[in-house]
C-alpha positions as CSV (number, residue, x, y, z in Angstrom):
1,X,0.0,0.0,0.0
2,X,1.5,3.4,-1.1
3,X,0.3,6.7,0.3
4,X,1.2,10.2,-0.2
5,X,1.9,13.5,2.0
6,X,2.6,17.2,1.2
7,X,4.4,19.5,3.2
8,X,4.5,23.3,2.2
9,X,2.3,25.4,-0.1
10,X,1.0,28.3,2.2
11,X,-1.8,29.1,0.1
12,X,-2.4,25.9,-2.1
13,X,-3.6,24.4,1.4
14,X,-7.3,25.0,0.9
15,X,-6.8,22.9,-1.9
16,X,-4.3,20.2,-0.7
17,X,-6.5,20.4,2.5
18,X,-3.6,19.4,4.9
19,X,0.4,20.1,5.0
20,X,0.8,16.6,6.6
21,X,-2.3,14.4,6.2
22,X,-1.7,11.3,3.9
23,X,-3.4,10.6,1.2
24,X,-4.2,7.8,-1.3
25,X,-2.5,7.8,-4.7
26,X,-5.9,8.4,-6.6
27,X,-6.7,11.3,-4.5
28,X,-3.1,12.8,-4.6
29,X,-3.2,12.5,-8.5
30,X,-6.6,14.4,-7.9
31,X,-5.5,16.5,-5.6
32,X,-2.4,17.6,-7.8
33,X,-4.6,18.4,-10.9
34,X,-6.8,20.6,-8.7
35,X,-3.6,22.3,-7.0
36,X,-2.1,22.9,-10.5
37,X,-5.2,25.0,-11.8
38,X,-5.8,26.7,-8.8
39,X,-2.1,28.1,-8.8
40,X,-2.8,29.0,-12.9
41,X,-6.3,30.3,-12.4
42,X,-4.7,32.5,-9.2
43,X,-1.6,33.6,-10.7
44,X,0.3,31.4,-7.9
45,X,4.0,30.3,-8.0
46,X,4.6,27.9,-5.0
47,X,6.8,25.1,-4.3
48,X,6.0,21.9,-2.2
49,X,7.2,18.7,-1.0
50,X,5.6,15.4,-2.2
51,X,6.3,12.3,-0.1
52,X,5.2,8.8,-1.3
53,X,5.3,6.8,1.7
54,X,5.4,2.5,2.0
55,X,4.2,-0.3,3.7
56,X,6.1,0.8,6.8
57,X,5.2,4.5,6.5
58,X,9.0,5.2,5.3
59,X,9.6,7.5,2.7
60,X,9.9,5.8,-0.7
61,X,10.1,8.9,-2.9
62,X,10.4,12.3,-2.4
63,X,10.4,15.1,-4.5
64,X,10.1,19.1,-5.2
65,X,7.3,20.0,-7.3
66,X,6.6,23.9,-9.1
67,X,3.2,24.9,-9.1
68,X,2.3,27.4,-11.3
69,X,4.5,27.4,-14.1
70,X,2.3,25.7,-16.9
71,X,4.5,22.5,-16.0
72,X,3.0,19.9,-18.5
73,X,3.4,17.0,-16.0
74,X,2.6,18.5,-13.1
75,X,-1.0,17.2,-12.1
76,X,-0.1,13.5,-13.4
77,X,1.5,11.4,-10.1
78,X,2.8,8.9,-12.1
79,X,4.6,11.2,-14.4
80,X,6.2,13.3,-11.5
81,X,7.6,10.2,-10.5
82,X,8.5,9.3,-14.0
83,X,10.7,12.9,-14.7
84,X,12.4,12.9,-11.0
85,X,13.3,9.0,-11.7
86,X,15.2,10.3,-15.0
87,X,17.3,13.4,-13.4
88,X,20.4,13.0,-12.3
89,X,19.6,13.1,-8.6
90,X,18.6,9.0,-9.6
91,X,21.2,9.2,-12.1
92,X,23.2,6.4,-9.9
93,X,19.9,4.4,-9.1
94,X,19.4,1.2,-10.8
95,X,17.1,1.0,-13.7
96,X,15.2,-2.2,-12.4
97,X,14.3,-0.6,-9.2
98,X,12.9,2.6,-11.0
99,X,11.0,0.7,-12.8
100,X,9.8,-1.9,-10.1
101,X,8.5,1.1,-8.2
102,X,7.3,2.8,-11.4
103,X,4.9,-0.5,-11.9
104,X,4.0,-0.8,-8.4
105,X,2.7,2.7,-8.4
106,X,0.8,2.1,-11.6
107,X,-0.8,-1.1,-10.3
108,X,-1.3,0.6,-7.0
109,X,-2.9,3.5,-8.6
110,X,-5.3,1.0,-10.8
111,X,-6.5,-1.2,-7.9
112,X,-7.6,2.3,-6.5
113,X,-9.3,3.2,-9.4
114,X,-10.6,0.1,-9.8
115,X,-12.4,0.6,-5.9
116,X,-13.8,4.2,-6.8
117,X,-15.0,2.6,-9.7
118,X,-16.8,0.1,-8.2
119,X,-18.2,2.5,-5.0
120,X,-19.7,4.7,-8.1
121,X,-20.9,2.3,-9.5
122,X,-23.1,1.4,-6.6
123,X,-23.7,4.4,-5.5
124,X,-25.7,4.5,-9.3
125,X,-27.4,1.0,-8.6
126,X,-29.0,2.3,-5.7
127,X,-30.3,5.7,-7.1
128,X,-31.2,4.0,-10.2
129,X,-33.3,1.0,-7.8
130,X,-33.8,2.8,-4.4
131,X,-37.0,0.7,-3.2
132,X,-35.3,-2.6,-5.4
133,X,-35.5,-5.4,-2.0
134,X,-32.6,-7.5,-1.4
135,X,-34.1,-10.5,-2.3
136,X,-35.7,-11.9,-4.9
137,X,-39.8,-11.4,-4.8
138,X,-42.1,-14.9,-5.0
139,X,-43.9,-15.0,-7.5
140,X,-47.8,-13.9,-6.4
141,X,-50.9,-15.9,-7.6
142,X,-52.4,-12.8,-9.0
143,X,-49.0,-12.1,-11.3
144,X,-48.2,-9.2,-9.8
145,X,-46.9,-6.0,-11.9
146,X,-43.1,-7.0,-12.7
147,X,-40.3,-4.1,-12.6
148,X,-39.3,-3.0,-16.0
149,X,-36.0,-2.3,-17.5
150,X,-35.5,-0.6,-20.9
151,X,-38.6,-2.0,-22.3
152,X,-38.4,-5.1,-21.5
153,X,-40.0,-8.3,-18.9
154,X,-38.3,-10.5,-17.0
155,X,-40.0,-13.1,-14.7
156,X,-38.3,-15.2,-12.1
157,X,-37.4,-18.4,-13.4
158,X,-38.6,-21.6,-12.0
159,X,-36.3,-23.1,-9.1
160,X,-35.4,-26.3,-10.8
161,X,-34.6,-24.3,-14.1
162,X,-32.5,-21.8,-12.6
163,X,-30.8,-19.4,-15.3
164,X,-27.7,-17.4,-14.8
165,X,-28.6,-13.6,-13.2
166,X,-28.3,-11.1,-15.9
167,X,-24.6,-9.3,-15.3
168,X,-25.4,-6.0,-13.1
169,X,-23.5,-2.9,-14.6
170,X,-20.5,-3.0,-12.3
171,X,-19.8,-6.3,-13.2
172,X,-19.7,-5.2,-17.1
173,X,-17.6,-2.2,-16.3
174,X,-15.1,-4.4,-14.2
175,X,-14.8,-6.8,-16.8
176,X,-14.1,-3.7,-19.1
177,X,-11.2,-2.4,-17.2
178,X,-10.4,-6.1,-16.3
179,X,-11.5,-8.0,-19.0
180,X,-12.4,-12.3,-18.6
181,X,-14.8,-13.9,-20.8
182,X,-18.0,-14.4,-19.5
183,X,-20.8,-16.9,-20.7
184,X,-24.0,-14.2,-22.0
185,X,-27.1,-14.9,-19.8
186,X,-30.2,-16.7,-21.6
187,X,-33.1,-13.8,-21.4
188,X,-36.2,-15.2,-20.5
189,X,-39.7,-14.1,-22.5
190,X,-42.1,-13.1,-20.0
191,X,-45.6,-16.0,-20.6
192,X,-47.9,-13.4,-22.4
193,X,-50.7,-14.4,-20.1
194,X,-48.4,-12.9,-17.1
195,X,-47.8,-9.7,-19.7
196,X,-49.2,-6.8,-18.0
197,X,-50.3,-3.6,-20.0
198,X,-46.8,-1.7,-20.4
199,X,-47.0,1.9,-19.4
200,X,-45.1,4.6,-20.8
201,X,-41.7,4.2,-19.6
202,X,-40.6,7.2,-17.5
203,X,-37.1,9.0,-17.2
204,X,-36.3,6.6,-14.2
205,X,-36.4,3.4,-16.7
206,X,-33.9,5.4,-18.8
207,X,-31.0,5.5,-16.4
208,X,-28.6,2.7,-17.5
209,X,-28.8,3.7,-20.7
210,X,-27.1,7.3,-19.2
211,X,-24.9,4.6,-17.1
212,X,-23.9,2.9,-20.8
213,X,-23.1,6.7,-21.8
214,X,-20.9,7.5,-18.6
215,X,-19.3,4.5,-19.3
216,X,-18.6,5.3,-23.1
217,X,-17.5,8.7,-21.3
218,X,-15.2,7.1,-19.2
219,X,-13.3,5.3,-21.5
220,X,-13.1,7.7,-23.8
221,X,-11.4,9.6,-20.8
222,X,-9.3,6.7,-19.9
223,X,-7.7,6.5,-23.2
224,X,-6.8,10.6,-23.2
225,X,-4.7,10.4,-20.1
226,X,-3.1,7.3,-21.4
227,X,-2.3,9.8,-24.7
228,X,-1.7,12.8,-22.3
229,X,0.8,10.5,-20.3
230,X,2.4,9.2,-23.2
231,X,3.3,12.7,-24.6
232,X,4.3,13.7,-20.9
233,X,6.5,10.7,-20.5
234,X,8.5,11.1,-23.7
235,X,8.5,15.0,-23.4
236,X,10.2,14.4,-19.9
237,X,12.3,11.8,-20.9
238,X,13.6,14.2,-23.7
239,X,14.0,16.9,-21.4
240,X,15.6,14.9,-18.6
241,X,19.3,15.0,-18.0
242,X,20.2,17.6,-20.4
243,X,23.7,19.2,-19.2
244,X,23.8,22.7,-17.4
245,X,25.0,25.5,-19.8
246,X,28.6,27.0,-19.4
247,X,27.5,30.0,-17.5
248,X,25.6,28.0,-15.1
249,X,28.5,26.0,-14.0
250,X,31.0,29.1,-14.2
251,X,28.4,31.2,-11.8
252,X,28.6,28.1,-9.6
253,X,32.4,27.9,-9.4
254,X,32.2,24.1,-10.9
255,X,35.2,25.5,-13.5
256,X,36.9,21.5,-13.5
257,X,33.1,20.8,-14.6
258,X,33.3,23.5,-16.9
259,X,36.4,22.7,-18.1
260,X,35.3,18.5,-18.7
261,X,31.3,19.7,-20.3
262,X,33.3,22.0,-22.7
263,X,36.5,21.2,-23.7
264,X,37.1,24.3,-25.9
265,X,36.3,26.6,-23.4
266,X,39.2,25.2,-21.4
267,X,41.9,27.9,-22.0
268,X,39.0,30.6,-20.9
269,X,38.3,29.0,-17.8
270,X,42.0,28.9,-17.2
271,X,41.9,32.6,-17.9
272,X,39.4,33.4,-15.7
273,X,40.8,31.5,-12.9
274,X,44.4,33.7,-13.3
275,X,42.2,36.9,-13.0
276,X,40.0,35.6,-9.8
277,X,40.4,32.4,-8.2
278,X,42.8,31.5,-5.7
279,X,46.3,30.3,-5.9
280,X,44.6,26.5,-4.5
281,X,42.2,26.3,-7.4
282,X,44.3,27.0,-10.0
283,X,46.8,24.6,-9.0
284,X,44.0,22.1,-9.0
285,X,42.6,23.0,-12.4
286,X,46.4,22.9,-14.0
287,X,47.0,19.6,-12.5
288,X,43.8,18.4,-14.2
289,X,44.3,20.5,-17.6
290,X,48.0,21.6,-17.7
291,X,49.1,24.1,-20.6
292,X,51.7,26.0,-20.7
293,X,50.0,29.7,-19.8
294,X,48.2,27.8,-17.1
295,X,52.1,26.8,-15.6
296,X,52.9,30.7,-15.9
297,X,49.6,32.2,-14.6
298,X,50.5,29.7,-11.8
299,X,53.8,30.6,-11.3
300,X,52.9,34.4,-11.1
301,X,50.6,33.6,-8.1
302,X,53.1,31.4,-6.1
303,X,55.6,34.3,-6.7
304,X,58.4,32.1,-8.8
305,X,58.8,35.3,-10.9
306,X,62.6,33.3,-12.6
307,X,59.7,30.9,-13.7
308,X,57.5,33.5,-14.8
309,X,60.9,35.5,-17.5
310,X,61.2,31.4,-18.2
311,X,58.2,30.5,-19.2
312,X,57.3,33.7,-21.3
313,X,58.5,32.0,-24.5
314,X,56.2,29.4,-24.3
315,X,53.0,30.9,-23.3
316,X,50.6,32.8,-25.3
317,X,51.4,36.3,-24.1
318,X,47.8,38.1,-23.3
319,X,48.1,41.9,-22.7
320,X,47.5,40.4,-18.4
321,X,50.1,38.2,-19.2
322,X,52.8,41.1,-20.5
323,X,52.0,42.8,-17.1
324,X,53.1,40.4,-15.0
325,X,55.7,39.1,-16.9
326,X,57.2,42.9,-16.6
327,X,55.9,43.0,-12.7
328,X,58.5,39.4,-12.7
329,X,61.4,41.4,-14.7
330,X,61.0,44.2,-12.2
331,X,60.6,41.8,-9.1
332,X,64.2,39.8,-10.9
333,X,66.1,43.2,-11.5
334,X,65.8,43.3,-15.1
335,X,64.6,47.1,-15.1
336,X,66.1,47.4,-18.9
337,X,63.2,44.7,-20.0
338,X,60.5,45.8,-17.7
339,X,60.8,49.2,-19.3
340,X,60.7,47.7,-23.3
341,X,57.9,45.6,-22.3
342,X,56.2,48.7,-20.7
343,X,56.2,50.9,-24.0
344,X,53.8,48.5,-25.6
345,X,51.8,48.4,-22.3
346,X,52.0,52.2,-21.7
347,X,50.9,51.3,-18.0
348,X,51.6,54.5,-15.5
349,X,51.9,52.4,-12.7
350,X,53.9,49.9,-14.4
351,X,56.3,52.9,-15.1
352,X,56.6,54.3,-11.4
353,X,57.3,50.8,-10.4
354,X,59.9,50.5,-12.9
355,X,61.4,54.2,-12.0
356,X,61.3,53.0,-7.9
357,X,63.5,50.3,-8.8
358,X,65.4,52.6,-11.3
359,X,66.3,54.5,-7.8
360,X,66.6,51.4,-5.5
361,X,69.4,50.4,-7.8
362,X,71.1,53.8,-7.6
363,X,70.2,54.4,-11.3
364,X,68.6,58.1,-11.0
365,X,69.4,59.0,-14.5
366,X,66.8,56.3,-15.5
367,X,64.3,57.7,-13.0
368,X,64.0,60.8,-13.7
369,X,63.7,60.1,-17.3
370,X,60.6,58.3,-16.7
371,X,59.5,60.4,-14.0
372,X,59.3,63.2,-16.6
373,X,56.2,61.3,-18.3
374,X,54.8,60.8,-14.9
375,X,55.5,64.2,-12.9
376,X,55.4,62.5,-9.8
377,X,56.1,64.7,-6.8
378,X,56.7,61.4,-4.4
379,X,59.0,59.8,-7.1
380,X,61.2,63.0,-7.7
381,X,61.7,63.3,-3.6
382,X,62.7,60.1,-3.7
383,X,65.1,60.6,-6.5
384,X,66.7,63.0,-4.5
385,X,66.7,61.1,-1.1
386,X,68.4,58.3,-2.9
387,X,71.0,60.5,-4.4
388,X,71.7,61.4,-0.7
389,X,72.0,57.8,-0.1
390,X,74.2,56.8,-2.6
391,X,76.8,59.5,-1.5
392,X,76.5,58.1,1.9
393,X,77.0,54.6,0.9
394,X,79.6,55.7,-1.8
395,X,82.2,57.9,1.9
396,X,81.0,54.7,3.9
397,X,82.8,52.3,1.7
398,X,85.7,54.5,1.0
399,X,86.0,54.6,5.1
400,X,85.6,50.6,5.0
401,X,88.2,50.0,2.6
402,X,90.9,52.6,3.5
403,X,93.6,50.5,5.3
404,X,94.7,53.9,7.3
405,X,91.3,53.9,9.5
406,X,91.6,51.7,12.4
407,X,89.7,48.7,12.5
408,X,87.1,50.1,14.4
409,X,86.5,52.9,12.0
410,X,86.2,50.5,8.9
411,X,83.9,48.2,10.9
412,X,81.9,50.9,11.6
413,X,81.8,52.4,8.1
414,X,81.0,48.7,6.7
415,X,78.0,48.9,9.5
416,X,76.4,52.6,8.0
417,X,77.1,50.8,4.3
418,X,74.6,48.1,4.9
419,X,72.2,50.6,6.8
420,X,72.3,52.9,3.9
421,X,72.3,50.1,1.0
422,X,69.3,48.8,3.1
423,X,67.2,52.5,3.2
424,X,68.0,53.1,-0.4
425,X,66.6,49.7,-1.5
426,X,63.4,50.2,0.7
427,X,62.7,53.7,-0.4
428,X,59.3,54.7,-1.6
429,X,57.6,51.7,-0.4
């Protein structure tokens, strides 16, 4: 026995009557139709949680469903089940068990039916025979009137000629849903002496013919939703596990699922990862997808700017990539490069960064040439500073050399030599 819960939907709860009460799969399916058009009709966009529970009461299946958003299998139970079994959250699920529990909740669902059938079909019996007695009447000296159906007599038969009853209507619309061969009863022709005068027949002695219609209706009604469930079905199954799009997984950070989904988009990801990710993830995506300009992005971030001037040659030099690869000549002391590179580039903070080290290396002529495209006031104070310095250093080293000084003097000019070298190399930072 499978049953069904919802939990959720604020204002779908008039129609799903309860958050928590369980439900039989032919009401749920009911339910979820009338849920569905309520949320259309309203202009509703709600989410809730289906729960198909067992034998046990344990959760079987459990799943998220949209209402109102014209979703085409929404208000068929079977083919909810049918799209959540073919997404990739059952992706790993064996296909015997999807569909063992696929069949189960199809026969489940027709023995229901098949009960609300046959409650109708009583409930018509006894509207269409309300005063009809339980038993069979005796037979009265004086023939009393017989009831009639569709035009017709029947007398009870004799007891030691007993015919086979006449098949009521539920038993010709189980056998319809059900079908088993049945033997046609003989009809037995009322004695004309019996024969009563036969009286208009009224709207009452019309009603299984409107039974025969509903019936007609009902199949007719059965076959659509097999149609509707068909299309649903192989709509879903179309629409079911299609791949997220590129953007989707780079909004979501999945760029080594990026990277796998769309292999030509590789050296972008790459890209984008040198511009924002972390020194971690990049080292994981180039140890998945290594390239050359993934080693030097990587190398730039770890700081292994001798890697960086080595591996220039090989990568595909990107207008980022010139910039760091002058940030490493600067960072290595190759100011001469730096500032070649930097003409194409054209970057102003690229040139004070070059003219700083022009003046940590004591090379003011340099700095002051590319201050003059800059007109830095900070940069041309440190100029002169570090002129000041490199006079210092220059007498210090004289002291620490000249043999005359005593060895205290020397030692304490090689001491102010390594201060100065040390303020001169630090300036302007």
């Amino acid at each position: 026995m499978l049953s069904v819960s919802f939990q959720g939907a604020r204002k779908l709860r008039r129609v799903l009557k309860s958050k928590s009460h369980r439900y039989s799969l032919n009401v749920a399916q009911r339910l979820l139709n009338e849920a569905e058009q309520y949320a259309v009709d309203h202009q509703l966009s709600e989410s809730i949680v289906m729960v198909i529970h067992g034998d046990d009461g344990e959760s079987v299946f459990v799943d998220q469903l949209e209402f109102g958003k014209h979703l085409s299998y929404i208000n068929n139970l079977i083919a909810v089940v049918q799209h959540t079994l073919s997404s990739d959250l059952f992706a790993d699920y064996p296909v015997a068990e999807k569909k063992t529990f696929l069949d189960r909740l199809g026969q489940q669902l027709q023995t229901e039916n098949k009960a609300q059938l046959a409650t109708d079909i009583t409930s018509a019996d006894q509207e269409m025979h309300p005063e009809e007695p339980t038993s069979a009447p005796t037979r009265s000296d004086n023939h009393s009137t017989q009831k009639q159906d569709s035009q017709e007599y029947f007398v009870e038969p004799d007891p030691e000629t007993v015919e086979p009853e006449a098949p009521s209507v539920r038993k010709i619309v189980e056998d319809f849903i059900d079908p088993a061969p049945t033997k046609a009863p003989a009809v037995i022709k009322p004695d004309p002496s019996d024969a009563k005068p036969q009286h208009v027949p009224s709207e009452r002695n019309w009603r299984p013919s409107a039974m025969v219609i509903r019936r007609c209706f009902m199949v007719l009604g059965v076959l659509a939703a097999c149609f509707t469930l068909f299309l649903v079905g192989h709509s879903a199954l179309n629409s079911a596990n299609q791949p997220p799009t590129y953007s989707e997984l780079i909004a979501k950070k999945q760029y080594l699922a990026a990277a796998k989904a769309y292999p030509k988009k590789r050296a972008e990801v790459e890209s984008k990862l040198a511009s924002v990710g972390s020194e971690k993830t990049l080292k994981q995506f180039v140890a998945v997808y290594p390239s050359d300009e993934g080693k030097f992005d990587l190398a730039f971030k770890q700081a292994k700017y001798s890697q960086v001037v080595g591996l220039s040659t090989q990568a595909e030099m990107t207008t980022l990539r010139k910039t760091m690869l002058a940030i490493a000549y600067v960072k290595t002391n190759q100011l001469d490069q730096a500032a070649v590179l930097n003409a194409d580039l054209n970057s102003s903070k690229l040139t004070l960064a070059i003219a700083l080290a022009y003046v940590h290396a004591a090379r003011f002529d340099e700095a002051t040439a590319l201050n003059k495209t800059l007109n830095n006031q900070t940069l041309e104070k440190a100029i002169d500073t570090g002129r000041i310095y490199q006079q210092a250093i220059e007498k210090y080293q004289r002291d620490a050399n000249d043999k005359k000084k005593s060895t205290a003097e020397r030692k304490s000019a090689a001491a102010n030599v390594q201060a100065f070298t040390h303020q001169l190399q630090t300036l302007g930072e």
